[in-house]
C-alpha positions as a Markdown table, in Angstrom:
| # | Residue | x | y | z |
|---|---|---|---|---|
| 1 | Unk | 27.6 | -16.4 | 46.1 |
| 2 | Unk | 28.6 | -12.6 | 46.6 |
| 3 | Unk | 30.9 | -11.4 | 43.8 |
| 4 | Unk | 34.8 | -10.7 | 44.4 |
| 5 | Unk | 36.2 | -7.4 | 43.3 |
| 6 | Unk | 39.9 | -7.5 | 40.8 |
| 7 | Unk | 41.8 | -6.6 | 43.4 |
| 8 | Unk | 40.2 | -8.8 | 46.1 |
| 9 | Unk | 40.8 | -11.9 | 43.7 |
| 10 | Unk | 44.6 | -10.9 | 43.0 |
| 11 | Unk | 44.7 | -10.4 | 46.2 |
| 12 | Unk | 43.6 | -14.0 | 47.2 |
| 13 | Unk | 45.9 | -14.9 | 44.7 |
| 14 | Unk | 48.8 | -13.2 | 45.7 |
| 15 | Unk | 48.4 | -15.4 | 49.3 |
| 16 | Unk | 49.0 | -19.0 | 47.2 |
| 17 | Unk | 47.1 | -21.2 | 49.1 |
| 18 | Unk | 45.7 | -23.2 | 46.2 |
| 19 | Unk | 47.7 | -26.9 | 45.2 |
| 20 | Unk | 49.2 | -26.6 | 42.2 |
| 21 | Unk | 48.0 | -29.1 | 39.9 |
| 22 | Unk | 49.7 | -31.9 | 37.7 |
| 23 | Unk | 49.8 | -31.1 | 34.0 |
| 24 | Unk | 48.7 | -34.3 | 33.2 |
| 25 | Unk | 45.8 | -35.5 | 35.3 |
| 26 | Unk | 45.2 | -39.0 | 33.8 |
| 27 | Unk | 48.0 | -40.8 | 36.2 |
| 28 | Unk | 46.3 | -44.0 | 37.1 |
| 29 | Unk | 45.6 | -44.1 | 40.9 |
| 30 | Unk | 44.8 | -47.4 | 42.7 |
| 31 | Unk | 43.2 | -46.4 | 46.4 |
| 32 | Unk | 43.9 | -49.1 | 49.0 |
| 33 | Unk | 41.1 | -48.3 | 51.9 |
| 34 | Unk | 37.7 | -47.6 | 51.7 |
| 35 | Unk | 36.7 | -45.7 | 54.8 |
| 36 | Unk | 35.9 | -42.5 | 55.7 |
| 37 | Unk | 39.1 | -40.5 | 54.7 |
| 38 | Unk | 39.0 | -42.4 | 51.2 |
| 39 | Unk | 35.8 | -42.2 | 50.6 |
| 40 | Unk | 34.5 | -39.1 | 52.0 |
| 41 | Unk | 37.7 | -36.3 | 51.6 |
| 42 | Unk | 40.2 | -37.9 | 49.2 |
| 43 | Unk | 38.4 | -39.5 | 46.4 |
| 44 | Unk | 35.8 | -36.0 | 46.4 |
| 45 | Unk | 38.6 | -33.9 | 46.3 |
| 46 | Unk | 40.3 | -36.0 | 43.6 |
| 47 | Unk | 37.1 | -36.1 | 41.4 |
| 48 | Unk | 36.1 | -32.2 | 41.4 |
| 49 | Unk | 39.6 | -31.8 | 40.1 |
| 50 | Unk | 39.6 | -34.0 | 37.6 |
| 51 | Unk | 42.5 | -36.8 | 38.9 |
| 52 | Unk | 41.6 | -40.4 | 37.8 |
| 53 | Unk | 41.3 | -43.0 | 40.9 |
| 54 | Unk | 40.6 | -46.2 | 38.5 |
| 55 | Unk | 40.9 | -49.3 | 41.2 |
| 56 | Unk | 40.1 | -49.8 | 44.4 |
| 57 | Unk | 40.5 | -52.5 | 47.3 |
| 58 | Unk | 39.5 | -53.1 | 50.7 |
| 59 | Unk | 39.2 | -55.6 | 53.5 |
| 60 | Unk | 35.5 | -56.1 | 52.9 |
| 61 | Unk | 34.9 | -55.9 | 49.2 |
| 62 | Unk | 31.4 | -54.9 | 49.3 |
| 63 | Unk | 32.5 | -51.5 | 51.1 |
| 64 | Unk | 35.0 | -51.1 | 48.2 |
| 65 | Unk | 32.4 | -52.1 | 45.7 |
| 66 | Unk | 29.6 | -49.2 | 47.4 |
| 67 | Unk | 32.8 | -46.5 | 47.4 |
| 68 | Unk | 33.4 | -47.2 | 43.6 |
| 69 | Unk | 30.2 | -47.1 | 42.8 |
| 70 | Unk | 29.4 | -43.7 | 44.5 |
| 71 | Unk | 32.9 | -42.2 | 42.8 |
| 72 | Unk | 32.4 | -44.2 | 39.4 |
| 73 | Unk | 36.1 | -46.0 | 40.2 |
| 74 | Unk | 36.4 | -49.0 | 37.3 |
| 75 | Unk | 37.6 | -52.1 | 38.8 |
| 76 | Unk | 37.5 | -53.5 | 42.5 |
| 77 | Unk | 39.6 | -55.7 | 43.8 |
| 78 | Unk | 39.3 | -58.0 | 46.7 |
| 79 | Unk | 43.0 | -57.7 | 48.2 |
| 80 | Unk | 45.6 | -54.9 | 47.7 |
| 81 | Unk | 47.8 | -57.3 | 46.5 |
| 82 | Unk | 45.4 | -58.0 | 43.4 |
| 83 | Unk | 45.1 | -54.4 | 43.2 |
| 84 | Unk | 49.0 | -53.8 | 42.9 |
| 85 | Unk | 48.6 | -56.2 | 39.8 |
| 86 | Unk | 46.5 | -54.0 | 37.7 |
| 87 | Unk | 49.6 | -52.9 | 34.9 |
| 88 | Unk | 47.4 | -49.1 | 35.1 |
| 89 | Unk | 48.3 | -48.0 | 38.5 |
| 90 | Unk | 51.0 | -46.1 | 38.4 |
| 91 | Unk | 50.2 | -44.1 | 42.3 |
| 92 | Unk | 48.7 | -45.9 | 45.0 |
| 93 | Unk | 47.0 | -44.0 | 47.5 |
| 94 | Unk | 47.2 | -46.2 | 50.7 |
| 95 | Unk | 44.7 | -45.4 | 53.7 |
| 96 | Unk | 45.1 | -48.1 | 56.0 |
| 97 | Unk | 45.6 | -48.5 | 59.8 |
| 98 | Unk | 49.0 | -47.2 | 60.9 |
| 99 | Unk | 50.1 | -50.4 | 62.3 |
| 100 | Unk | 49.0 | -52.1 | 58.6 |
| 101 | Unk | 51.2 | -49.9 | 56.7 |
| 102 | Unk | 54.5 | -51.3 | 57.0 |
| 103 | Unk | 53.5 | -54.2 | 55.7 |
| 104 | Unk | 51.3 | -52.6 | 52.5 |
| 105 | Unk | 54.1 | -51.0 | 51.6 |
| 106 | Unk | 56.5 | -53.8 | 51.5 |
| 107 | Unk | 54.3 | -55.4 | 49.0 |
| 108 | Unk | 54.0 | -52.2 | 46.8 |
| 109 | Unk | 57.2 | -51.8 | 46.4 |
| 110 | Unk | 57.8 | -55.3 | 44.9 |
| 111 | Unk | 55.5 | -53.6 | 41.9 |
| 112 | Unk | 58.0 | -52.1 | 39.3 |
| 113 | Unk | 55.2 | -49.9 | 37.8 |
| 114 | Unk | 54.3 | -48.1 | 41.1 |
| 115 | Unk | 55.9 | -45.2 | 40.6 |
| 116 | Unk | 54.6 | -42.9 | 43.7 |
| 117 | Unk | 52.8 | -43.6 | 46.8 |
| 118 | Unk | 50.7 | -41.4 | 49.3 |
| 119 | Unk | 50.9 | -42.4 | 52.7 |
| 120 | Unk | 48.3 | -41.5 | 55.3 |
| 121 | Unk | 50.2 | -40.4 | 58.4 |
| 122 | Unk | 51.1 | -41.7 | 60.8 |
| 123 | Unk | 53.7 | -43.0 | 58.7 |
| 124 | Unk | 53.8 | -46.2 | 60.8 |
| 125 | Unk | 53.4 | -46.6 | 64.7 |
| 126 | Unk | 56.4 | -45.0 | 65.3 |
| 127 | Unk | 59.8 | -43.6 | 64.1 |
| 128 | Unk | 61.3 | -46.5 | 63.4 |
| 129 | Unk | 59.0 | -47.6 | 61.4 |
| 130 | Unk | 58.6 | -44.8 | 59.7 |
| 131 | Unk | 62.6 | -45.0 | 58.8 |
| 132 | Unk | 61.9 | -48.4 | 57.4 |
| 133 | Unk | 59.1 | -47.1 | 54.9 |
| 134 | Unk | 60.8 | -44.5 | 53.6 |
| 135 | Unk | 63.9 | -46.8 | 53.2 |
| 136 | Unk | 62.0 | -49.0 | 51.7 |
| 137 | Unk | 60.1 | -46.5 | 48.9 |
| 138 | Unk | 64.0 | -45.0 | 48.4 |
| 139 | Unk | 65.7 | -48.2 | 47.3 |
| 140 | Unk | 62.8 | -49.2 | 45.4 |
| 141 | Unk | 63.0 | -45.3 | 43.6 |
| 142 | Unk | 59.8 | -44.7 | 44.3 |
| 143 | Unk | 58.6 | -41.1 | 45.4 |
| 144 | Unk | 57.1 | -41.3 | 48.7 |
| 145 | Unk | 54.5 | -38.2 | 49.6 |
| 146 | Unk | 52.7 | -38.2 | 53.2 |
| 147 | Unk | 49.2 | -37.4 | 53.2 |
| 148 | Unk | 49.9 | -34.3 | 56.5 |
| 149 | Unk | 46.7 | -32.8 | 54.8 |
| 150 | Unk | 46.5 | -29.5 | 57.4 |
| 151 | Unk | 49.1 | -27.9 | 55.6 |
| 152 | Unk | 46.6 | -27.5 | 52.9 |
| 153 | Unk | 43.9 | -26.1 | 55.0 |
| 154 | Unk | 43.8 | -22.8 | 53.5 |
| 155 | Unk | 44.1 | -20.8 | 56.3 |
| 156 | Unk | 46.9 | -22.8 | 57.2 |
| 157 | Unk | 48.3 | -22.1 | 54.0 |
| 158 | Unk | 47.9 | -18.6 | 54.1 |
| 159 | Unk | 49.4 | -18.1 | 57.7 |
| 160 | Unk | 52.7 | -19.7 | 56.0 |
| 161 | Unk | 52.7 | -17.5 | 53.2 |
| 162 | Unk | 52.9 | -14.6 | 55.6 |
| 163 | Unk | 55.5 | -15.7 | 57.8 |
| 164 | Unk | 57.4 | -16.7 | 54.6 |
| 165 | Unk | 57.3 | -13.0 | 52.3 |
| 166 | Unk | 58.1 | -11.7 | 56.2 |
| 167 | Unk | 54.8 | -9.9 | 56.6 |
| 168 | Unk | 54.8 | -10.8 | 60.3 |
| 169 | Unk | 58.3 | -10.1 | 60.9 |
| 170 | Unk | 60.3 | -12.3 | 63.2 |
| 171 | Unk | 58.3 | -15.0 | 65.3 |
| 172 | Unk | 57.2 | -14.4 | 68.8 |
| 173 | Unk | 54.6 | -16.3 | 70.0 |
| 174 | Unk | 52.4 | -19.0 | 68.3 |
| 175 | Unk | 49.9 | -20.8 | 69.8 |
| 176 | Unk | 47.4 | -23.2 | 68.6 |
| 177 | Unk | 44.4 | -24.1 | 70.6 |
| 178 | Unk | 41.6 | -26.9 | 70.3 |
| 179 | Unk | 38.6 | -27.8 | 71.8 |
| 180 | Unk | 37.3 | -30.9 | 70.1 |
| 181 | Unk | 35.7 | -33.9 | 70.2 |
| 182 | Unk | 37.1 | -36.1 | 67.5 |
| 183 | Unk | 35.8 | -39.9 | 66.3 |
| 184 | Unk | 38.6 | -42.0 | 67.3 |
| 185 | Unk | 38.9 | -45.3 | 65.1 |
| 186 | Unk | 38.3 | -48.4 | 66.5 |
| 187 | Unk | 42.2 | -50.0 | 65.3 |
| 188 | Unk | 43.1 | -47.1 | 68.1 |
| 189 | Unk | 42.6 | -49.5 | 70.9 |
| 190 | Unk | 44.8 | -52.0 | 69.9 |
| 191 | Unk | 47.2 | -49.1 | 70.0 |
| 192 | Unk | 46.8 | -47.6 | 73.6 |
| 193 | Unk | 46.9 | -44.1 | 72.6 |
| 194 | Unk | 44.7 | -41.5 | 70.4 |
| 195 | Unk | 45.6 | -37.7 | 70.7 |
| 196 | Unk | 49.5 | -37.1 | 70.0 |
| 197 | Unk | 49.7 | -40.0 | 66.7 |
| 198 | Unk | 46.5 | -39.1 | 65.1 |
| 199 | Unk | 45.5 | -35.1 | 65.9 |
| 200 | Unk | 48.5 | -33.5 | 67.6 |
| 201 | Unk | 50.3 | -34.5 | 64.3 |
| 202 | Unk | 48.8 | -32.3 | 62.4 |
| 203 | Unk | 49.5 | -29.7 | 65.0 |
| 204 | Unk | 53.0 | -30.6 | 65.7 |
| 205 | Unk | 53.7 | -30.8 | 61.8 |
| 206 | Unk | 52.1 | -27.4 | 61.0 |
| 207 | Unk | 54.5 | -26.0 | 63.9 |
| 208 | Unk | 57.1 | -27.3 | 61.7 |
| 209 | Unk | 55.5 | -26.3 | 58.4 |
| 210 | Unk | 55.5 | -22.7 | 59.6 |
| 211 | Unk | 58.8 | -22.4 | 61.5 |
| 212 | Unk | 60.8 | -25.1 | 60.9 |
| 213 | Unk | 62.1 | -27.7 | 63.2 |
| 214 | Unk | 62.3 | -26.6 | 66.9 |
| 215 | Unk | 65.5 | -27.9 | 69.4 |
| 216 | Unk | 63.6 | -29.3 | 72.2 |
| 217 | Unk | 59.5 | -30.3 | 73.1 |
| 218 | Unk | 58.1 | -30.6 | 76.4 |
| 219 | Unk | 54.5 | -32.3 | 76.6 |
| 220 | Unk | 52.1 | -33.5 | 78.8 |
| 221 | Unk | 49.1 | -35.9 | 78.9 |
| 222 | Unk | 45.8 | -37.2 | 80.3 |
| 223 | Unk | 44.0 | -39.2 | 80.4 |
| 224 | Unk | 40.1 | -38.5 | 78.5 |
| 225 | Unk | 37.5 | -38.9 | 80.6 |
| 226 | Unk | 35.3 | -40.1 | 77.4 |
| 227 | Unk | 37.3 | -42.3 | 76.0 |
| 228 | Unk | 37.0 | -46.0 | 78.0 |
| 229 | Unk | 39.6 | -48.3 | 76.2 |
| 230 | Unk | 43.1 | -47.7 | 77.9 |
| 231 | Unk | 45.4 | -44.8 | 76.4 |
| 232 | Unk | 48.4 | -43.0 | 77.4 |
| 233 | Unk | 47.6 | -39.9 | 75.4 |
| 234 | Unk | 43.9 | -38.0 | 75.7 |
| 235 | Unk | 44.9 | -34.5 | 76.7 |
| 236 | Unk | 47.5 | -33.2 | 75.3 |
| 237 | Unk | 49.6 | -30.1 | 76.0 |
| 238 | Unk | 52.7 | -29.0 | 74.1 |
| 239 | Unk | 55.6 | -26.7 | 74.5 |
| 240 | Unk | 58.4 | -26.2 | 71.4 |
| 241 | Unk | 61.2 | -24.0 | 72.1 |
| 242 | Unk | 63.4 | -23.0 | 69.1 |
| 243 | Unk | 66.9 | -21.9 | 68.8 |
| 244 | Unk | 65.6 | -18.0 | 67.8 |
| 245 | Unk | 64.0 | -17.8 | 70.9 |
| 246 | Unk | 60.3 | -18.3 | 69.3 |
| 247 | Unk | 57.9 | -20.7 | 71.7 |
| 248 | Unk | 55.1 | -22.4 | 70.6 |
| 249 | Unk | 52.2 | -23.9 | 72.4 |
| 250 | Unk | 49.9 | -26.1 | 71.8 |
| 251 | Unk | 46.9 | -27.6 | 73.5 |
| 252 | Unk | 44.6 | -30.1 | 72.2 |
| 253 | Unk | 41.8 | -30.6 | 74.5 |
| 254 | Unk | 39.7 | -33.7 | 73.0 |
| 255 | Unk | 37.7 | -33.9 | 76.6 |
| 256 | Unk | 36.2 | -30.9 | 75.7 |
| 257 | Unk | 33.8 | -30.5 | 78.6 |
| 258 | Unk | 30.9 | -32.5 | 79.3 |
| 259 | Unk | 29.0 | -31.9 | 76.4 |
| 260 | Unk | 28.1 | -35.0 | 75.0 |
| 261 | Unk | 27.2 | -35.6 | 78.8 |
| 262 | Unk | 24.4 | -32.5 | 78.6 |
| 263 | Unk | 26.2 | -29.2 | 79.0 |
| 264 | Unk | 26.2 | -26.4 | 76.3 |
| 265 | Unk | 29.0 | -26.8 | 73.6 |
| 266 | Unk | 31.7 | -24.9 | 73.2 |
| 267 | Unk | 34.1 | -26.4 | 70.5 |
| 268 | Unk | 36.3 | -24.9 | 67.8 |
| 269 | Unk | 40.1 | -24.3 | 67.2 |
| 270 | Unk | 42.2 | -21.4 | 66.9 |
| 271 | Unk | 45.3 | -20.3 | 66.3 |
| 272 | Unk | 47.6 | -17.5 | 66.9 |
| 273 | Unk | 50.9 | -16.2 | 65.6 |
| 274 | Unk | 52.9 | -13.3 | 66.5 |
| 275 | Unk | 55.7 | -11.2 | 65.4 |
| 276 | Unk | 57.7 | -8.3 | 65.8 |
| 277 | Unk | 55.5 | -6.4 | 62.8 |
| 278 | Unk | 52.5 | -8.4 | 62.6 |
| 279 | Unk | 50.1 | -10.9 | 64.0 |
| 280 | Unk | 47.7 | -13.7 | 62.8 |
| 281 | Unk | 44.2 | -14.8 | 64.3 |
| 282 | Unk | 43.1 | -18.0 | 62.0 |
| 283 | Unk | 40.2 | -20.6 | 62.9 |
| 284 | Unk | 39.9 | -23.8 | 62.0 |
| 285 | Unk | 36.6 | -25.2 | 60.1 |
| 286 | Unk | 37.2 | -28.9 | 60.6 |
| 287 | Unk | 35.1 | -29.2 | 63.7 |
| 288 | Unk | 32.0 | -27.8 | 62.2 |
| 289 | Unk | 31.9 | -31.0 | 59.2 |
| 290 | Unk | 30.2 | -32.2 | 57.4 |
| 291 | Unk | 28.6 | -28.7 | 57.5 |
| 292 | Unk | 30.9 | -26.8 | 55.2 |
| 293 | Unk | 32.8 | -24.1 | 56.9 |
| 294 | Unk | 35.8 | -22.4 | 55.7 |
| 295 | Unk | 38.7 | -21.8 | 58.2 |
| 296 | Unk | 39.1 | -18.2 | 58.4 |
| 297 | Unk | 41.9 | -15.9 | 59.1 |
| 298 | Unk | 42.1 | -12.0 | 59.7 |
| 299 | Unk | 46.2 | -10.3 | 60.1 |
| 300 | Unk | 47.5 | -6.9 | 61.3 |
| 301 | Unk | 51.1 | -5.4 | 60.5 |
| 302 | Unk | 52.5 | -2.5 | 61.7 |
| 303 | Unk | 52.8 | -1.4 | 57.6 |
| 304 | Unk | 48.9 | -1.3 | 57.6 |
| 305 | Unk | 47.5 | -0.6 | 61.1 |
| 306 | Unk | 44.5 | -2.3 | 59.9 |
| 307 | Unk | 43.2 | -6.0 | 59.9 |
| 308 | Unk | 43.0 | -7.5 | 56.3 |
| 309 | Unk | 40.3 | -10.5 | 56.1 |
| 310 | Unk | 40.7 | -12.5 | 52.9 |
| 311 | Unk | 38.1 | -14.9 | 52.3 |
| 312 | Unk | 38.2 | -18.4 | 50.2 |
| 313 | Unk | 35.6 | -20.4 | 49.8 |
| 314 | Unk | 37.4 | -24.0 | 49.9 |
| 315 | Unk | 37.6 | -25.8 | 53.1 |
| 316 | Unk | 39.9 | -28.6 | 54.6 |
| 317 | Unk | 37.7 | -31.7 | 54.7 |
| 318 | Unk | 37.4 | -32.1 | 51.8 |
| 319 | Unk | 39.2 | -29.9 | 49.1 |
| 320 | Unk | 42.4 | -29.6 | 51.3 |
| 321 | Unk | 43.2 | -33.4 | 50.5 |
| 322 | Unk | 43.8 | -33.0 | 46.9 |
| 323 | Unk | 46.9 | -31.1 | 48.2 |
| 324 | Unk | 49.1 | -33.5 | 48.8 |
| 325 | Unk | 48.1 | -36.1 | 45.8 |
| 326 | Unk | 48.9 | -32.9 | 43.3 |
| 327 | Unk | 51.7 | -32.5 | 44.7 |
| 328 | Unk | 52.7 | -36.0 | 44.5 |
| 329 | Unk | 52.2 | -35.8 | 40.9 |
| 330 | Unk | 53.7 | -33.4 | 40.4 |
| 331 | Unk | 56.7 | -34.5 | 41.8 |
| 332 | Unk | 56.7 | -37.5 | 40.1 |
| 333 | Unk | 56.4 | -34.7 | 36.6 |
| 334 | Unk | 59.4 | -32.7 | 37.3 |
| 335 | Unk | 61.7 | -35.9 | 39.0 |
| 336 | Unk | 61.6 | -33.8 | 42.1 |
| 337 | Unk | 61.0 | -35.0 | 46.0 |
| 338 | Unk | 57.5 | -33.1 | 47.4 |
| 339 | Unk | 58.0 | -31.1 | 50.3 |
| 340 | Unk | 55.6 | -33.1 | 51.8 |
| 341 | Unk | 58.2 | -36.1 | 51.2 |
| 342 | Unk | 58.9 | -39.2 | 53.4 |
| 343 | Unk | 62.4 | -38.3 | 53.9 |
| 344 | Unk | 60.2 | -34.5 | 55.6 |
| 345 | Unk | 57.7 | -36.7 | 57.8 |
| 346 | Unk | 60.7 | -38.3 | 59.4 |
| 347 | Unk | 61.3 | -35.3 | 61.6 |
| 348 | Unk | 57.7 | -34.7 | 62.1 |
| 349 | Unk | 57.3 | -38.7 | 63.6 |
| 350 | Unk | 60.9 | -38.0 | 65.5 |
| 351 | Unk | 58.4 | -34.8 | 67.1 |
| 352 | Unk | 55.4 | -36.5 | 68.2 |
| 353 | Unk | 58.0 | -40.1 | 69.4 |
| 354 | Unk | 60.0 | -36.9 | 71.7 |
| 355 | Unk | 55.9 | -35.8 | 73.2 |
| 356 | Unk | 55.5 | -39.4 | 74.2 |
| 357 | Unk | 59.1 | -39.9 | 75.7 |
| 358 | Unk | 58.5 | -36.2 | 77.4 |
| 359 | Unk | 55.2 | -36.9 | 78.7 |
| 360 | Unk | 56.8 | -40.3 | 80.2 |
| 361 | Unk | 59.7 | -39.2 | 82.0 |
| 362 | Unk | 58.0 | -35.5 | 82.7 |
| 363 | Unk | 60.9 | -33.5 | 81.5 |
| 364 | Unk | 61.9 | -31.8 | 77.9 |
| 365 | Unk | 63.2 | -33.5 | 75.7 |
| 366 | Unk | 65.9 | -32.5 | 72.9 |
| 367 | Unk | 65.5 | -32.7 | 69.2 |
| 368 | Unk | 68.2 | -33.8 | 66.6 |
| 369 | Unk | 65.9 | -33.0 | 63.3 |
């Protein structure tokens, strides 16, 4: 690995884009799920930094049984709801269908020892849903964190640092761009869409995460040539106008071209944000997995005239999902919401429920957030 100079290192440091971690790191975490996400991102990332997933449960228990095995998890249960029994979970970490949520986290919150729960997003299929869980978690007092795990891609993370400290002066222009082919999941034909709900979130809520919420969003879908279950949703284009007069655009081609049909590839995603003293050029390493690519990032202001490149060598799947379990935790350690809270997600779900009304009734629609 090529060594860092002092000053590159503080630096790197100077740019925050690490979690912060829990001081205790012993909370007893039961994982509902035992797919990809769990077993491939969240329970690696948990385990290099030292966190303590101790039960696990899944519809087929010999899944569950092969993840605990492979991450050395103590007991596995055959239901969530024997799970939610074990008197050591304090956190659950659900990963479930979106449509299966609502109903996991009724039961959890009938457990007065669950004291924090991380919710894979979608929070639910829709807004209203969505309300309903995080009513739920409130009355219950339990701190509800949702799992929007781009905002701890590092370059991401770095790109909101600078617009924060005002490096990039006042926003412009920002624009995120994908061409992708993702693995939809096979629960997503049951829901007749795939884009907006499961990527364009991530998009739409790191618009937010940078910027804030905007007044109005006008989007617009097709179909996916690739994709043969019905869907609303394949192709999705996005426009968010805010009150300051900053636009943002997004598209999130998931057609791609014909390349799984034999032409060449051309995949990646990039992003771009402008200001009045600076601009950002990031790209995103989550298309090149399992193959483990950093997303990068390179910025210009008019104080420096030059482009500054800093370099990390974490990437989003997985290290960026221990993110949002630290700061869960520690949360739950200083009796504080996470930004990353339910009560937060609500205006990121009313965001991608306003692309689907837009893309309906072909007009922009406006935003109470």
């Amino acid at each position: 690995m090529p060594q860092r100079s002092a000053s590159e290192a503080s630096a790197r440091a100077a740019l925050d884009y690490l979690p912060t971690l829990p001081d205790r790191l012993d909370v007893g975490i039961g994982c509902i799920g035992a797919g990809f996400i769990m077993a491939d991102c969240h329970l690696v990332a948990y385990r290099a930094a030292g966190l303590q997933p101790i039960a696990i449960s899944s519809r087929t228990i010999d899944n569950a049984r092969q993840v605990a095995q492979r991450h050395a998890i103590e007991s596995v249960y055959s239901s969530y709801q024997q799970l939610l029994q074990d008197p050591r979970v304090a956190v659950v970490d659900i990963a479930v269908p979106p449509d299966c949520l609502l109903d996991v986290v009724r039961e959890v919150v009938r457990h007065k020892q669950i004291r924090g729960i991380l919710a894979q997003k979608p929070l639910g299929v829709c807004l209203d849903q969505a309300r309903q869980i995080v009513r739920l978690c409130r009355d219950a007092g339990i701190t509800l964190c949702v799992n929007q795990n781009m905002r701890y891609d590092q370059s991401v993370r770095v790109c909101h640092r600078l617009i924060a400290r005002g490096d990039l002066g006042d926003p412009v222009l920002a624009t995120i761009d994908t061409r992708a082919i993702p693995h939809w999941m096979p629960w997503q034909e049951r829901q007749g869409w795939v884009t907006c709900r499961i990527l364009s979130i991530h998009h739409l809520d790191t618009m937010r995460f940078w910027f804030g919420n905007p007044q109005r969003v006008y989007a617009s879908f097709r179909t996916d040539p690739r994709t043969r279950f019905k869907h609303t949703d394949g192709i999705g284009l996005y426009i968010l106008e805010y009150a300051s007069g900053l636009r943002c655009m997004i598209c999130d081609d998931v057609w791609a071209g014909p390349v799984r049909e034999g032409a060449a590839e051309a995949i990646g995603i990039t992003y771009r944000v402008e200001g009045t003293r600076g601009l950002a050029l990031g790209e995103i390493g989550w298309p090149k997995y399992p193959q483990r690519t950093p997303s990068t990032l390179q910025y210009s202001t008019t104080a420096t005239g030059t482009w500054q490149r800093p370099h990390w060598d974490q990437v989003w799947f997985p290290d960026a999902f221990l993110g949002p379990m630290a700061e869960l935790l520690v949360a739950l350690e200083n009796g504080v919401d996470p930004a990353l809270s339910g009560e937060d997600n609500l205006a990121t779900m009313a965001l991608v429920d306003a692309c689907y009304q837009s893309a309906a009734e072909h007009r922009a629609v406006e935003l109470d957030l």
